[in-house]
C-alpha positions as a Markdown table, in Angstrom:
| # | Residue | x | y | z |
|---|---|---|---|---|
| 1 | Unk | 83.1 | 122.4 | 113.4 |
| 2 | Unk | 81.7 | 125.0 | 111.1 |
| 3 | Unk | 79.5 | 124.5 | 108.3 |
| 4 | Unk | 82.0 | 124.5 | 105.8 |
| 5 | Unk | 84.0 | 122.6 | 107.3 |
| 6 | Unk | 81.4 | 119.7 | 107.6 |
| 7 | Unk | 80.2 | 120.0 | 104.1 |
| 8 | Unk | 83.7 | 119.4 | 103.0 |
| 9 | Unk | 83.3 | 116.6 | 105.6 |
| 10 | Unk | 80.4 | 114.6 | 103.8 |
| 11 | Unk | 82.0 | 115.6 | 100.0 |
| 12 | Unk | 85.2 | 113.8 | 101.1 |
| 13 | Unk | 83.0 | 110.7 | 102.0 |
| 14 | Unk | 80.8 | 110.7 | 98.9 |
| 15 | Unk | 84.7 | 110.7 | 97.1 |
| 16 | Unk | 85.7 | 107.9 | 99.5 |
| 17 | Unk | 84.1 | 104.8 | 98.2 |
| 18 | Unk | 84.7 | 105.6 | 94.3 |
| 19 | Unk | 88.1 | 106.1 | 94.8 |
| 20 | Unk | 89.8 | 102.5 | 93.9 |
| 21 | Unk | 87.5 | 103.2 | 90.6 |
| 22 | Unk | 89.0 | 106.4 | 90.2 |
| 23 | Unk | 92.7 | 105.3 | 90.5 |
| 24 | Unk | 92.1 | 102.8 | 87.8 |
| 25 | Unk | 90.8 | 104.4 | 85.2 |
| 26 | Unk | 93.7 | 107.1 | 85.7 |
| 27 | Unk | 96.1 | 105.0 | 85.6 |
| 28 | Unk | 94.7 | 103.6 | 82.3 |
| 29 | Unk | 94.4 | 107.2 | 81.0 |
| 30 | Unk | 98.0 | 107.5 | 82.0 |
| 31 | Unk | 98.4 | 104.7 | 79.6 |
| 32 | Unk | 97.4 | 105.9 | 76.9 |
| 33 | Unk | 98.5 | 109.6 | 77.4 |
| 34 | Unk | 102.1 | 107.9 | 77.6 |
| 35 | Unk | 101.8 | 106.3 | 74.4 |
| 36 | Unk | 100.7 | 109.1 | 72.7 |
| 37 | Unk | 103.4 | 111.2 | 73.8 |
| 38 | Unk | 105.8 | 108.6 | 72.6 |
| 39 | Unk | 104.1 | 109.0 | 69.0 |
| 40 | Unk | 103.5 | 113.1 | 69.1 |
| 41 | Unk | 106.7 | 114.4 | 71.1 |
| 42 | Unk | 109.3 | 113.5 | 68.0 |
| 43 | Unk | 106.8 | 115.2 | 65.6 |
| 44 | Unk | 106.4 | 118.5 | 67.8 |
| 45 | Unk | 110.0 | 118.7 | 68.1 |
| 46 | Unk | 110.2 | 118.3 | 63.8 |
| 47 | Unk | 107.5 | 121.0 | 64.0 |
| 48 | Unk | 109.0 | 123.4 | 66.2 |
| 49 | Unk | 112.3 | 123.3 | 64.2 |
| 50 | Unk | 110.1 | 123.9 | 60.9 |
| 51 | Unk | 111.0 | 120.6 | 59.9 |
| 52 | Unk | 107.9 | 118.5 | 57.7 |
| 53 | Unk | 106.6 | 115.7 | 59.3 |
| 54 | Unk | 108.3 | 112.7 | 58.8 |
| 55 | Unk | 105.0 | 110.7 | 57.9 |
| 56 | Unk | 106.9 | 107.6 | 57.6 |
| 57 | Unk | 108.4 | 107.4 | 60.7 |
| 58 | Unk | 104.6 | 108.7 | 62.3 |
| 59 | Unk | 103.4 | 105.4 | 60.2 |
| 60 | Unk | 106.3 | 102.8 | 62.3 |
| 61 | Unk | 105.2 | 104.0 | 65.9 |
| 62 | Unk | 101.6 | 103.9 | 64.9 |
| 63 | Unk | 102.3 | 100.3 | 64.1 |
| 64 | Unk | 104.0 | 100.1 | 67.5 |
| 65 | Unk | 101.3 | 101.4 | 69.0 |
| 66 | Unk | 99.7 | 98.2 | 70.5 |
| 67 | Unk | 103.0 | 96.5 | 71.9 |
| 68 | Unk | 103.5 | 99.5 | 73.5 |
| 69 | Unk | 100.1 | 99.4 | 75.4 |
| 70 | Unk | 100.8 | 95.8 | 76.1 |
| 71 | Unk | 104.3 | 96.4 | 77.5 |
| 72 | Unk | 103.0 | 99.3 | 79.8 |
| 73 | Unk | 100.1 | 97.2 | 80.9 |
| 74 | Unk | 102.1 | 94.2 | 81.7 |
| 75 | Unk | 104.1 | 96.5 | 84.1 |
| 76 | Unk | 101.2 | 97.6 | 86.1 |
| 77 | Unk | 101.0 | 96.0 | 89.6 |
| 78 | Unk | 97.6 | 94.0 | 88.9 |
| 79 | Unk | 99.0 | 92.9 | 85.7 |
| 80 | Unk | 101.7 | 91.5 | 88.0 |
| 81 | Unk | 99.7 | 89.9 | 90.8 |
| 82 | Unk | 98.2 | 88.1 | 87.8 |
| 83 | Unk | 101.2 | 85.7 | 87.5 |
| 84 | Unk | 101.2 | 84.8 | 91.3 |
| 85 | Unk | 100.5 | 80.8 | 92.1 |
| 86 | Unk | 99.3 | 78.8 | 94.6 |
| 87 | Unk | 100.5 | 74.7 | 95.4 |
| 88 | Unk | 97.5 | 72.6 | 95.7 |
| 89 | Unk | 97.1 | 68.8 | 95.5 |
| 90 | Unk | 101.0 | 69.0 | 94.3 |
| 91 | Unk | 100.5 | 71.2 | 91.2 |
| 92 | Unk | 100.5 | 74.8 | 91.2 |
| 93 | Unk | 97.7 | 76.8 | 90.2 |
| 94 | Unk | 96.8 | 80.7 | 89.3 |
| 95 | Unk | 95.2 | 82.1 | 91.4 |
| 96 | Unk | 91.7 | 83.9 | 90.5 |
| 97 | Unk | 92.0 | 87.7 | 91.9 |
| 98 | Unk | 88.8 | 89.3 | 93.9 |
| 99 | Unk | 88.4 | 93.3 | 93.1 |
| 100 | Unk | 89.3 | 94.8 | 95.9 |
| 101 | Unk | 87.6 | 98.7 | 97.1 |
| 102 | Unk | 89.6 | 101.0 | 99.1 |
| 103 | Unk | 87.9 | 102.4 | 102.0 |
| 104 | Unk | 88.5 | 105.3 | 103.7 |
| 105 | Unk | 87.1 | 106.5 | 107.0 |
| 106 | Unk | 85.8 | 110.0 | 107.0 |
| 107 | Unk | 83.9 | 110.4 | 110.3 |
| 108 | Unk | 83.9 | 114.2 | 111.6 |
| 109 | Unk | 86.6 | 113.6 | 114.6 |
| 110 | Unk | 89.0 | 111.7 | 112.0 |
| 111 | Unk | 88.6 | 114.5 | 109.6 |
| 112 | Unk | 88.8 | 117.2 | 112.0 |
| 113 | Unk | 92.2 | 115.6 | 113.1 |
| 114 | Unk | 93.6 | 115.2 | 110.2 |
| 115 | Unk | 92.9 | 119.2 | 109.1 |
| 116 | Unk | 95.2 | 120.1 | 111.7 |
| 117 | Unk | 98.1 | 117.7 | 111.1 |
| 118 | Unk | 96.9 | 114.8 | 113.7 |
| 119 | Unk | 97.1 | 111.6 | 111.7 |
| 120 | Unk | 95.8 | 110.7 | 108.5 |
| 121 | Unk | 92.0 | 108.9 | 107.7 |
| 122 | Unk | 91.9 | 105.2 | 108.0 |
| 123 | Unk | 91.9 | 103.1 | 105.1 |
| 124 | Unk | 91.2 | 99.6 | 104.4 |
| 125 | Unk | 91.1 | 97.1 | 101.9 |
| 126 | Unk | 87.6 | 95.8 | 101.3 |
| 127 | Unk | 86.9 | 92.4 | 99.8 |
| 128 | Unk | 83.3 | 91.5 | 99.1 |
| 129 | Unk | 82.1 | 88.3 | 100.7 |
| 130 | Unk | 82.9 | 87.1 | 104.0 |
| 131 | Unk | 84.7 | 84.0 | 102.5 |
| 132 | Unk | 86.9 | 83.4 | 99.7 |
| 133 | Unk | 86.0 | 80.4 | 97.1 |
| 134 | Unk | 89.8 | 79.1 | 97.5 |
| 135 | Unk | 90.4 | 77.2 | 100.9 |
| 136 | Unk | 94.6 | 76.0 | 101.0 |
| 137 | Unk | 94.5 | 73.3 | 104.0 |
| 138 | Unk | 98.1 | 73.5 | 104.2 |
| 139 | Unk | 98.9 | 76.2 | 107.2 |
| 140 | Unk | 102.0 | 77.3 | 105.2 |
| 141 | Unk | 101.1 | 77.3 | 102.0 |
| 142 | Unk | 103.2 | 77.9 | 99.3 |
| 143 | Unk | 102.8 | 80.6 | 95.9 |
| 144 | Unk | 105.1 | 80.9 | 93.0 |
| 145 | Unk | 105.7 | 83.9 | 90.9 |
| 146 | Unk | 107.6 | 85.0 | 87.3 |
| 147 | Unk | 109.2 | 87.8 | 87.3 |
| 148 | Unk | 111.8 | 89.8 | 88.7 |
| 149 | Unk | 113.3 | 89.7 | 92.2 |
| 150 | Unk | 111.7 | 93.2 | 93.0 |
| 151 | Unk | 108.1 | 92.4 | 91.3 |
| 152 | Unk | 108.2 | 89.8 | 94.1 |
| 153 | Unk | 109.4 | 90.8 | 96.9 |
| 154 | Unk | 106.8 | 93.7 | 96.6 |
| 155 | Unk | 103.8 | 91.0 | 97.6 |
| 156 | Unk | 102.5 | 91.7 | 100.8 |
| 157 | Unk | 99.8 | 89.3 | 102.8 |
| 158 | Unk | 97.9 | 89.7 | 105.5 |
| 159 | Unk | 94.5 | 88.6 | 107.3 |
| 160 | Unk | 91.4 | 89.9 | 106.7 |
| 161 | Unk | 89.0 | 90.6 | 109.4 |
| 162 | Unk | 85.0 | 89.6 | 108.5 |
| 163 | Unk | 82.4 | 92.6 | 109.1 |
| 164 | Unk | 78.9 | 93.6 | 107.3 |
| 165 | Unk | 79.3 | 91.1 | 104.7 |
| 166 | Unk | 83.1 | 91.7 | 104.0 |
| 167 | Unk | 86.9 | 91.0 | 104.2 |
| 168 | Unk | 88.4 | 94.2 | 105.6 |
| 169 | Unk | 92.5 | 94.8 | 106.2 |
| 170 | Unk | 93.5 | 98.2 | 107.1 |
| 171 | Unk | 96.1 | 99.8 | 104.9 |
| 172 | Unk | 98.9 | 102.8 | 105.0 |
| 173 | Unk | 97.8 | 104.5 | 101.6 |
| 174 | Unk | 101.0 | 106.5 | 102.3 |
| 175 | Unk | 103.4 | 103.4 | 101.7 |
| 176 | Unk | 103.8 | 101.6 | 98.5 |
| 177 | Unk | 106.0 | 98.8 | 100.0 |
| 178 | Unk | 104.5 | 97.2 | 103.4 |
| 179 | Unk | 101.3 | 98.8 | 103.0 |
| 180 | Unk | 99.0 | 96.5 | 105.2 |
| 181 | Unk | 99.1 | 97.4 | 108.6 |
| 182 | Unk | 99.4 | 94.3 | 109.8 |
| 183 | Unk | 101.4 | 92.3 | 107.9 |
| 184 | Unk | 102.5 | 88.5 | 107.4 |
| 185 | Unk | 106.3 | 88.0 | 107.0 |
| 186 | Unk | 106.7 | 86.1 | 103.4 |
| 187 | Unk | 109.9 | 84.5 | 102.9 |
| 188 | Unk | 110.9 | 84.6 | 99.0 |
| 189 | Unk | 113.5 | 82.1 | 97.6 |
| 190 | Unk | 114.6 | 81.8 | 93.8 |
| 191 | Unk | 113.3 | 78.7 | 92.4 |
| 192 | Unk | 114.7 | 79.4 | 89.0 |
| 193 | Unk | 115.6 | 81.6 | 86.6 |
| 194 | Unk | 113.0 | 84.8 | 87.3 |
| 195 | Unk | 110.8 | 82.5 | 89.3 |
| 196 | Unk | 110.8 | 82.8 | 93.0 |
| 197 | Unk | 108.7 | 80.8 | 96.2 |
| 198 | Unk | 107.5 | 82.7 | 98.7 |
| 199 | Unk | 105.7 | 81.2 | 101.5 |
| 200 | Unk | 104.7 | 82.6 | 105.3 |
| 201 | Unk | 107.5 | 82.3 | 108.1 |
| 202 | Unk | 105.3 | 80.7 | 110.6 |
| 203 | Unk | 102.0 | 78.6 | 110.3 |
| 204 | Unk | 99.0 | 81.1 | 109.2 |
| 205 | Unk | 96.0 | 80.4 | 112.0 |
| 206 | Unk | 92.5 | 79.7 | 110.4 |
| 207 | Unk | 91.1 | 82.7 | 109.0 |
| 208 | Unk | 90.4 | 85.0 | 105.3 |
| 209 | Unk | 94.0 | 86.2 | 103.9 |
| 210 | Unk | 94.9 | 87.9 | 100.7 |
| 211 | Unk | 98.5 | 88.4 | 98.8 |
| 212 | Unk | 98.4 | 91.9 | 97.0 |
| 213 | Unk | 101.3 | 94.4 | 96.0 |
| 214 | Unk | 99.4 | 97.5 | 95.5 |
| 215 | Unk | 97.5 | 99.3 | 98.3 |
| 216 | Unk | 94.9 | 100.0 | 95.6 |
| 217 | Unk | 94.0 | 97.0 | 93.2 |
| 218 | Unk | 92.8 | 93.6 | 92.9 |
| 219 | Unk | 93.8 | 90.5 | 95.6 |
| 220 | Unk | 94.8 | 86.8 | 95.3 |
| 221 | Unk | 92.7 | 85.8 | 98.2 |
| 222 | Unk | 92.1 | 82.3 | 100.2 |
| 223 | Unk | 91.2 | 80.5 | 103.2 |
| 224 | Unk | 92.6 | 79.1 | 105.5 |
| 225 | Unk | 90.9 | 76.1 | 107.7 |
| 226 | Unk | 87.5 | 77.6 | 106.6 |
| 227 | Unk | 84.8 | 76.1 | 104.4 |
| 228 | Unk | 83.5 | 78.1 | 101.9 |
């Protein structure tokens, strides 16, 4: 490999570990770039046409301003995750999500295959800690989440393996739905009106799992069998 082509090697690693970071504050930026659109695209239009401003109607979706924020937040995926349960002790319980740091491997052979169209870097979901704080002693345990059918159905679990001080699940970055590699089947079943169970098929061994529905964002994690 030349020497370009390994200096492009180390600045794609340097990129690597900030990129979760990254993601997040875009998609807050595209937040608030939506919003203002909403506000300025009626009065460009006005302008364009040599039409005044219509200061009063600028006023009202000023004053909408922060529902709209709220609304747009409320629809992004850790937003979402944030209304996930978990049964304990007979009463069900929100979970507490970890931050979670995408990782992506940038060695000089993965690179050098990917450049010519031989697979793609290996990513993972990193969790900090080797053990989560929640341990569920029931092997099939149960969550519960509001919302629609789709917002549920887009959870995804799956075990974390335990390395240097961390929870580590490789990932598909490519995917959106059934992102984690290896994946747990979750059976979902309406419980009510917009609420729906979802629990694993078959009895989770003893080990570090986490529920997520973005392959860049925070996890509901827990335990299984382990002390903290």
């Amino acid at each position: 490999m030349n020497r370009r082509s390994r200096s492009g090697v180390r600045s794609a690693a340097r990129r690597s570990g900030a990129r979760s970071e990254v993601w997040r504050a875009a998609a807050r930026a595209a937040l608030a770039l939506g919003v203002v659109w909403i506000v300025a695209a009626p009065l460009a239009r006005a302008e364009d046409k040599g039409a005044p401003p219509d200061t009063a109607s600028m006023n009202a979706m000023m004053r909408q301003m922060p529902q709209m924020m709220e609304q747009m937040q409320a629809s992004m995926p850790e937003a979402k995750l944030r209304k996930l349960q978990y049964q304990a002790g007979g009463e069900w319980k929100t979970f507490e999500l970890a931050p979670a740091e995408l990782k992506t491997g940038m060695g000089v052979g993965t690179m050098a295959k990917a450049m010519i169209g031989l697979g793609r870097p290996k990513s993972w979901f990193v969790v900090d800690g080797e053990k989560s704080d929640l341990v569920l002693s029931d092997a099939k345990p149960h969550f519960r989440f509001a919302g629609i059918k789709k917002d549920a159905m887009s959870i995804q679990l799956a075990l974390f393996e335990v390395a240097d001080g961390k929870r580590h699940a490789p990932i598909d970055t490519a995917k959106q739905v059934d992102f984690f590699k290896h994946g747990i089947d979750l059976e979902v079943t309406k419980a009510g009106d917009d609420v729906w169970d979802l629990a694993p098929k078959k009895p989770l061994e003893p080990g570090q799992y986490g529920l997520a529905n973005s392959p860049a964002g925070s996890v509901a994690d827990f335990a299984i069998g382990e002390g903290k």
